[in-house]
N, C-alpha and C positions, 0 to 999 in steps of 0.2 A: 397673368402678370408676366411680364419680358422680362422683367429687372426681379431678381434673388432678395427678398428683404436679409437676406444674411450671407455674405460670399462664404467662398467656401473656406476660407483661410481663416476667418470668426472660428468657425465649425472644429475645423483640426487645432486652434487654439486652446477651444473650452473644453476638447477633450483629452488635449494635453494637461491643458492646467488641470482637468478633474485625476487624471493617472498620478500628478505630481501631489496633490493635496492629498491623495487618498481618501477611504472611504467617510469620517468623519465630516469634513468640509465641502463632501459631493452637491448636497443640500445644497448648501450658499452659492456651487458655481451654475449647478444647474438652474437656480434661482435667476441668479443675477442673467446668464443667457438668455431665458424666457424673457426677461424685465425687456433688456435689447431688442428683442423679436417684438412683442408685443406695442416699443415703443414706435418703432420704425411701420410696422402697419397702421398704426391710430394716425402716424403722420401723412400716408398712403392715401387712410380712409379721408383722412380731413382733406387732401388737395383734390379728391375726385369730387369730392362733397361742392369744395370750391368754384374746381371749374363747372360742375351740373347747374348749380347756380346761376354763374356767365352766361353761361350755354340758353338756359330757361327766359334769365333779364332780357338776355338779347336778342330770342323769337320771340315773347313779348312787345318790346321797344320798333321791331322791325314791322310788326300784324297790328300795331295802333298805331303806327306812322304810315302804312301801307291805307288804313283807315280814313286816318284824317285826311289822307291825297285825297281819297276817292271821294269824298264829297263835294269838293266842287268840281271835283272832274265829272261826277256824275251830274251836276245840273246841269255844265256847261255842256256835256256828248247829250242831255234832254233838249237844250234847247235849238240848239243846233244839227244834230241828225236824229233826232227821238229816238225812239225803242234800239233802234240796232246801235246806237252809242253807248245808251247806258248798259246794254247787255255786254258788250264788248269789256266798261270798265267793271261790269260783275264778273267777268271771266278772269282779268287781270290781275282782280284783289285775290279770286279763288286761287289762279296760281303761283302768287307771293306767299299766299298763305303754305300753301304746299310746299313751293321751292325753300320757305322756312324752316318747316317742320322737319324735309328730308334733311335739311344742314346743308343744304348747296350755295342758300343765301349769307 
């Protein structure tokens, strides 16, 4: 991760406030910091969750539209230059399919 789920100035806070409350109420600040940390990765967790998501719909959505092209591109390269047409559109969907998957599409 590039980004600190907690700056540093969180950090010299809650150990400030822990020296001011003293040993009694250490629990409660150490507590509530953890809460903070904890709350700030779940929101971390959930936005990569989110975009893996995007990312997955939209090689999907790209490799079945890549699909449905090629079928009448493939009759039309059969009827018109036979085998080396349709192998041409078998190469093209093969490398949509790839250029998807690396993320370049």
């Amino acid at each position: 991760m590039s980004e600190h789920a907690i700056s540093r100035e969180e950090v010299d806070a809650a150990i400030a406030a822990r020296r001011e409350l003293g040993d009694e109420l250490e629990p409660a600040v150490v507590d509530a910091f953890v809460e903070r940390i904890e709350q700030r990765i779940a929101t971390r967790r959930s936005e990569s969750e989110q975009a893996l998501w995007m990312k997955r719909n939209h090689q999907k959505e790209m490799i079945l539209g890549g699909m449905g092209i090629s079928i009448p591109l493939m009759l039309i390269a059969a009827v018109f230059t036979g085998l080396a047409g349709v192998i041409a559109v078998c190469l093209a969907l093969v490398a949509l399919g790839v250029l998807v998957m690396r993320g370049d599409a």
